[in-house]
N, C-alpha and C positions, 0 to 999 in steps of 0.2 A: 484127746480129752485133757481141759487143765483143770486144777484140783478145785475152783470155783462147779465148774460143772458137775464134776466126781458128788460135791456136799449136798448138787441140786437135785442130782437125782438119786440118791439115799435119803435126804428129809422130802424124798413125792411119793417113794415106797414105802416109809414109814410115818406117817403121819401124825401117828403118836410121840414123835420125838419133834422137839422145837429146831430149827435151822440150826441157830448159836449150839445146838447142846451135840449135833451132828458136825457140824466147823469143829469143835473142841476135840471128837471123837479121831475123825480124820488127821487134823493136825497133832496129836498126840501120837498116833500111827508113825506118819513121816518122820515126826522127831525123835519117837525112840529106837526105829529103824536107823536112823543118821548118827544117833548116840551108839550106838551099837556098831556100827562101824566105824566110826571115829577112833574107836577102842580095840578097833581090829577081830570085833567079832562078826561071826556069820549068821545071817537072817535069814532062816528056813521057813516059808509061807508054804505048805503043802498042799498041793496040787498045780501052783502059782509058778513059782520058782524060788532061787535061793540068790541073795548079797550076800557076796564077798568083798576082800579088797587085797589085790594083787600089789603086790613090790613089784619095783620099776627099778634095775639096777641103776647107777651113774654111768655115763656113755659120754664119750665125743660125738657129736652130733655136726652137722654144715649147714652155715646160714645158706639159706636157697639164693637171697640175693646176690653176695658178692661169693660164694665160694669158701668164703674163711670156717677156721673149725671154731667150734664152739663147745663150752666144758656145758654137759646136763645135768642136773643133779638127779640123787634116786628120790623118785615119788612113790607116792601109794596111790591107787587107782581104782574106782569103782567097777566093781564086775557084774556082772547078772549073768544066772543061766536058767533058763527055763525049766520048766516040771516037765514030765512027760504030758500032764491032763491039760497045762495050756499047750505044748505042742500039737498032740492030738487034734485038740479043736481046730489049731490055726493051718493044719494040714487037710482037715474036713474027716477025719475018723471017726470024729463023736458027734 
């Protein structure tokens, strides 16, 4: 699902809400999710799952093409871990 579809089928369940004011609601979603991790804090969606964002120490790493090493630097990295209630579902428990 891309977040075009996500808006279309929230403004078909609610129809009381105009598309643009559904697009606004959504995009507001993702962005204060992204703010929030940028800042290295954790998104707890309950039942859903939770964002984090994991340190990446610096490493020597090898280009696959020729062999040679290569310096990595540390990143930070987006994490996800599921809730148990989307696990459940996608296991068929619920």
């Amino acid at each position: 699902m891309i977040r075009s579809e996500l808006i279309q089928i929230i403004a078909d369940e609610n129809p009381h809400l105009f598309q643009r004011d559904v697009e606004r609601i959504v995009n507001t979603i993702f962005d204060e999710i992204t703010t929030a991790m940028a800042n290295g804090d954790r998104v707890e969606l309950r039942g859903f799952g939770a964002f984090s964002v994991k340190k990446r120490d610096a490493r020597i790493g090898r280009n696959p093409r020729t062999g040679d090493s290569v310096s990595v630097d540390a990143k930070a990295v987006p994490f996800f871990k599921t809730g148990k209630l989307l696990r459940d579902r996608l296991n068929g428990k619920a």
